[in-house]
Phi, psi and omega in degrees: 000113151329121239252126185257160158205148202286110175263102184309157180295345178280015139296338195271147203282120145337158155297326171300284182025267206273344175267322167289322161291347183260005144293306207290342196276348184264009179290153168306178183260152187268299223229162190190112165255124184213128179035050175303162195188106168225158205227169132278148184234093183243157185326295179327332186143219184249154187227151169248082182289334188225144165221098177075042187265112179257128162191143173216182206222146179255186196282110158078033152265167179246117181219137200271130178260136179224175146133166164018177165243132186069042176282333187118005209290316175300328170286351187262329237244288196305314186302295183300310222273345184060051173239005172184155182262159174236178185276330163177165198119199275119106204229106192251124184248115205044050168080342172272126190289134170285120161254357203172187157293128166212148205275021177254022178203102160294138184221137187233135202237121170333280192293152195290326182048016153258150182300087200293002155267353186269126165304167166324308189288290220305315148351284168294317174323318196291313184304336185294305202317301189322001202231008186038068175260092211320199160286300185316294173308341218266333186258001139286291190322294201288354164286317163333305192248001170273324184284008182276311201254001149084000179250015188295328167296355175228044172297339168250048188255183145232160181303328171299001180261002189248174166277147177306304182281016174272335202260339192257295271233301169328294201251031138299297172357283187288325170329322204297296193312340161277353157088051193275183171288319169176143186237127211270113151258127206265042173094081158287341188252000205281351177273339199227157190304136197332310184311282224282000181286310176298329156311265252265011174277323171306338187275340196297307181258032139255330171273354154345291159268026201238347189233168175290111164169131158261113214255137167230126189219131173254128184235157148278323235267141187256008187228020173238320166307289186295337169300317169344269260241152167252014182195127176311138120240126184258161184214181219221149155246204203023079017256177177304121163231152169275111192260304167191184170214105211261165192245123187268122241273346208271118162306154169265154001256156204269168162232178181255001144301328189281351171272021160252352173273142221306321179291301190273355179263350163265341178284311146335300176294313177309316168298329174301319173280352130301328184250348169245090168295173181250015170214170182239131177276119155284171170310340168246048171044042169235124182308151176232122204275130169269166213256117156276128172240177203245145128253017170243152172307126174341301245254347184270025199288172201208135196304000000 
């Protein structure tokens, strides 16, 4: 069941907003998730990780996957990316079902996954080669997309010579360069330090808003989903359901001014009361306490 909360008014969406979600909503559909479902088969029995998940994505819109640990949000990434199967349901990408991998889908991974014997241009270069795309073009397209992403002087470099976010700007790239349909990112930035976490999401929507692509990015961080995204899906776990979807009320284009503002700290609060409720349930709707035990003395207390 869907979690209702009470929203103060300075939550409800402008008019720019409310014209901008009625744009985005009149766009084609990209990605159509309809009653997804994926179970596990483990000694123990079936583990039900994803259930009954409906969603769907528009052309060049961005939309943030959030919840709990073990909601499902990487197996639902894995599913879209046609790197895992699911048990039943429908996962339609310009109305044709993911059978698998395809260069109409990009993917970007918490771990860098560059090939540490390949330089930068080369790095990016491979999927064009894998597409039997000749050298020449494929290192004009990668001059192309290392100067989108601000890395065309270290075009010889290699990754151990760059910063974690020079190495994600790298395989933004390489996602890009085949020019996909929509690009799956699973918490790209969740390996680098808070500074460079905050780069690369500006940079993320700026190149964002400079190419033809629709981005679905699974985050924890609730303050990087709403800086993002134009629209939420949260999900509740065990097993994973779509809890809600939310539309985010803080205009574009954004700033780091805009994380103080009245629209993104109720939007917050609002994902915070979805996703931390203030009791925890079993299955016969009874709280449940978790056991604290001590490893100090009573008498040894700390205010």
């Amino acid at each position: 069941m869907t979690t209702k909360i009470n929203l103060p008014s300075y939550l409800e969406q402008s008019d720019a907003v409310k014209q901008r979600f009625d744009r985005l909503k009149s766009r084609e559909v990209i990605l159509e998730v309809k009653d997804l479902n994926k179970v596990y088969k483990t000694a123990k029995g079936e583990v039900v990780a994803l259930k009954n998940v409906n969603f769907k994505t528009h052309k060049r819109e961005f939309v943030c996957v959030i919840g709990p640990s073990g909601c499902g949000k990487s197996t639902l990434i894995r599913i879209l990316a046609g790197l895992e199967s699911h048990t039943s349901g429908d996962v339609l990408l310009d109305n044709k079902p993911v059978t698998g991998p395809g260069r109409d889908r990009g993917m970007v991974f918490q771990g860098y996954t560059l090939f540490p014997w390949l330089n930068v241009k080369q790095n990016v270069m491979f999927g064009l080669k894998m597409n039997n795309i000749g050298s020449e073009e494929a290192g004009r397209e990668a001059d192309t997309w290392l100067e989108l992403v601000g890395l065309e002087k270290f075009a010889n470099a290699y990754p151990h010579e760059l910063s974690g976010g020079m190495k994600q700007r790298v395989a933004i790239a390489r996602a890009l360069v085949n020019q996909p349909r929509i690009l799956l990112m699973d918490e790209p930035f969740g390996a680098l330090d808070a500074q460079s976490r905050c780069k690369m999401q500006t940079h993320l929507l700026e190149i964002w808003r400079n190419i033809d692509v629709t981005i679905l990015f699974i985050t924890h961080d609730l303050d990087e989903a709403i800086f993002l995204a134009d629209r939420i899906l949260v999900l509740k776990a065990h097993p994973g359901e779509v809890q809600e979807l939310i539309e985010v009320p803080v205009p574009r284009p954004r700033s780091v001014d805009d994380l103080i503002s009245p629209e993104f700290l109720a939007t917050k609060a609002r994902l915070e009361a979805l996703i931390h409720p203030p009791e925890v349930k079993n299955d016969e709707d009874e709280v449940v306490t978790p056991r604290m035990i001590r490893f100090v003395n009573v008498a040894d207390n700390v205010e």
